[in-house]
N, C-alpha and C positions, 0 to 999 in steps of 0.2 A: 320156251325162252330161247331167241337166240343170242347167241356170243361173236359171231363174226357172219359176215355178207360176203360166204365164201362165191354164192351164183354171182355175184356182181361179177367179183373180180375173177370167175369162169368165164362170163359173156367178154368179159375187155378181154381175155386172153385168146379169143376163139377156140374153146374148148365146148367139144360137140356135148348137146345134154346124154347123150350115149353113153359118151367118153367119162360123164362128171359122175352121172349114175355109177359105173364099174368101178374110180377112183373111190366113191363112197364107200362103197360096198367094202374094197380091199381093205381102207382106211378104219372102216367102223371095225372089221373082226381086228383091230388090232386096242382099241379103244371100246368096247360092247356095252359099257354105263357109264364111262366119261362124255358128256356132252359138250361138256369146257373142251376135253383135247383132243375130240375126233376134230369138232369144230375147226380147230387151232390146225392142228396138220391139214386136213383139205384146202384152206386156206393157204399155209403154208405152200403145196402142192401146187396150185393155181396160183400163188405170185410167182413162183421160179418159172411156171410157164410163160407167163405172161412178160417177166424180164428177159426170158431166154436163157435162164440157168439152166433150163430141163427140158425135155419134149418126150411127149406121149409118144408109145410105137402108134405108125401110121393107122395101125389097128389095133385094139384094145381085144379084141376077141385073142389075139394071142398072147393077154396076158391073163393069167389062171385068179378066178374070185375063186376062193375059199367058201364051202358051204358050210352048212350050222353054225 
């Protein structure tokens, strides 16, 4: 099930799928069985981009995902 169309509003913001993969990732180890609030923060994440509240570093490889 999903709770929000956070890719929609990744593609409106031009956030690379690279970029939206690593933000997952980072987003999910902080939420690991909420699918309501990983959902909800990505989401979240991708409108500030898209407003221009936020911006990705120009490269995502120097920002650290957390493994396990």
């Amino acid at each position: 099930m999903r709770y929000f169309d956070y890719e929609k509003v990744a593609h409106e913001a031009n956030i690379a799928a690279g970029d939206l993969d690593r933000l997952c990732r980072i987003i999910r180890r902080e939420f690991p069985t909420d699918e309501m609030m990983y959902e909800l923060h990505v989401s979240r994440a991708c409108m500030a981009v898209k407003q221009g509240r936020a911006a990705l570093p120009k490269s995502t490889e120097s920002v650290p995902v957390p493994t396990a």
